[in-house]
C-alpha positions, 0 to 999 in steps of 0.5 A: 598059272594064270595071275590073281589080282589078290595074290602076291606079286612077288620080286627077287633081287638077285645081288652080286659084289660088283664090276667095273664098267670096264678094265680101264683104270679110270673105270677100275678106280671108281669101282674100288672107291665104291668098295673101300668106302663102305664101312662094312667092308673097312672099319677103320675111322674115316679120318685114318683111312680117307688120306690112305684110300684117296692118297695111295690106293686110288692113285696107284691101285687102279693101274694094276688091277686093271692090267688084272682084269684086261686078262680075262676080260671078254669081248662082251664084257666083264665075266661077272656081269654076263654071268649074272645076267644069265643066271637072272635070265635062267632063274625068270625062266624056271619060275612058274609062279608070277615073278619078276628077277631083278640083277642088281650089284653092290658096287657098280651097274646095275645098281640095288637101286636100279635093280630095286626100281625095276621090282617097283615098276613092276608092281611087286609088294612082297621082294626076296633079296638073294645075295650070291654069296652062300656063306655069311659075312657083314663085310657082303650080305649085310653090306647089302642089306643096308643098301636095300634097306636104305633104297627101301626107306625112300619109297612111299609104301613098303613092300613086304620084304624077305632076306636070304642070309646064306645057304652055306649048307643047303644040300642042293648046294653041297651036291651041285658043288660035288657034281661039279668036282665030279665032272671035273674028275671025269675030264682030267682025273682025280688030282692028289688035292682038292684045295677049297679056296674061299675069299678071305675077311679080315682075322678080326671081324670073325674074332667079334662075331661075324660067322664067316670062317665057320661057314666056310668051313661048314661047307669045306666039310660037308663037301668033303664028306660027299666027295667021300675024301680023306683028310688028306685029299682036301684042304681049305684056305682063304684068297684075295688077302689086302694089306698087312693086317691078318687075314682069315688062314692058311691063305691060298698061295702059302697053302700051294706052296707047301703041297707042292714042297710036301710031293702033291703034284696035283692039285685042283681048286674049287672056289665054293665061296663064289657063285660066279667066276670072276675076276678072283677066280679066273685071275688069281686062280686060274692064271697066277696061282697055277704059276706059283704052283708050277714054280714050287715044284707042283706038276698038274694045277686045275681051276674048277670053275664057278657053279655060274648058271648051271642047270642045279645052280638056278635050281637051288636058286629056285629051291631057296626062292620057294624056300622063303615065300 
């Protein structure tokens, strides 16, 4: 389609969580000053939280997380990012109308500005910001969308703007998800448990209000119910627990635990609520939860990975693009 000066010029910002620049700690520190000080993400009052953040967790915190990403670190870099790039690249690529993709990370490079700056340079006046993140919760999409938004409050003239808040139970989603089982099924058969793992949020932000927990459940189920698995053929919990306050429950390792002690031999996780694997999938997944699993007695451990920048991911992309234009 050729362009029409009158149509629409239209811009997606496609937006992730965020990398270091590197495994280093120096780099790991900076990126996790940048998570941990936004407020969406830790609530509690800066004058309790800035002596904690800067007088324990930044000084000792980087060390360990970077040991964490030097394992699954690649050669051309983080996993997050060269998958986020492809997934930008894949989604330019399928749309026909005139359009450009913009990648942009929450924390760290590139950034909601620099992805937002690209759309303006090219002369976009209507953006769709799309969060990869299928399931609702203020502590990512609307952490987001307070970062557009602030980017958006320095321009001169206001694009039209649309925000995609989730997707947690878009069919195209749920089926893509389940063919990925499936194909995982067809390489290493059916184990006796599919574990639906999502990241976890404090117990209390779904307490007042945010939809997280019941989103993800949404989709645990609906995953199920396509898999057609029994209630004992599936599980869901929640990963990536910080601190001691009570995070979202089961959580992922207690629930490996106790499959392996009640006989489940195999297991296999799928991380629904992560569009791209990254550092808490191919880490904490893949490497250290297998081997609490085989330690407890479980005999066959398998990661599904990410549905990352598979042929039905882009589509659904595109689908949810088209969706809201």
């Amino acid at each position: 389609m050729s362009p029409d000066q009158n149509q629409p010029r239209l811009g997606i910002l496609l937006t992730n969580l965020g990398t270091p620049d590197s495994p280093q700690p120096n780099d790991v520190r900076r990126y996790l000053k940048a998570f941990l000080s936004d407020r969406r993400v830790v609530d509690t009052p800066r004058w309790i939280w800035w002596p904690i953040l800067y007088g324990i967790i930044l000084p000792l915190r980087p060390y360990k997380a970077s040991k964490a990403y030097q394992k699954v670190w690649t050669k051309a870099g983080s996993p997050l990012r060269i998958i986020s790039e492809l997934q930008t690249a894949s989604l330019q690529q399928t749309l026909s109308e005139p359009a450009t993709v913009a990648l942009a990370m929450r924390y760290g490079k590139p950034s909601i500005a620099t992805g937002l700056e690209k759309l303006q340079q090219a002369g976009v006046n209507k953006i769709i910001v799309l969060p990869l993140y299928p399931q609702f919760s203020h502590t990512t999409t609307s952490s987001t969308f307070d970062a557009v938004n602030a980017v958006l409050q320095t321009w001169p003239t206001l694009p039209e703007l649309s925000l995609i808040q989730d997707y947690h139970e878009h069919p195209a989603y749920i089926l893509a998800l389940a063919n990925s089982v499936r194909t995982h099924w067809q390489q290493h058969s059916q184990a006796d448990v599919l574990l639906m793992s999502f990241h976890g949020i404090p117990q209390r932000f779904c307490d007042a209000g945010d939809p997280y927990d019941t989103q993800c459940l949404r989709t645990a189920e609906l995953l199920a119910a396509e898999l057609k698995l029994s209630p004992t053929q599936w599980k869901i919990s929640f990963q990536s627990r910080v601190g001691r306050e009570a995070w979202l429950q089961p959580y992922t390792f207690q629930s490996l635990q106790q499959l392996a002690e009640q006989g489940n031999t195999s297991v296999h996780v799928i991380c629904p609520g992560f569009s791209a694997d990254c550092l808490e999938t191919l880490e904490e997944i893949a490497i250290e939860n297998l081997d609490l699993f085989l330690t407890t007695g479980g005999k066959d451990f398998s990661y599904i990975p990410c549905l990352n920048a598979q042929a039905d991911h882009i589509a659904l992309l595109k689908q949810l693009i088209a969706n809201a234009c």
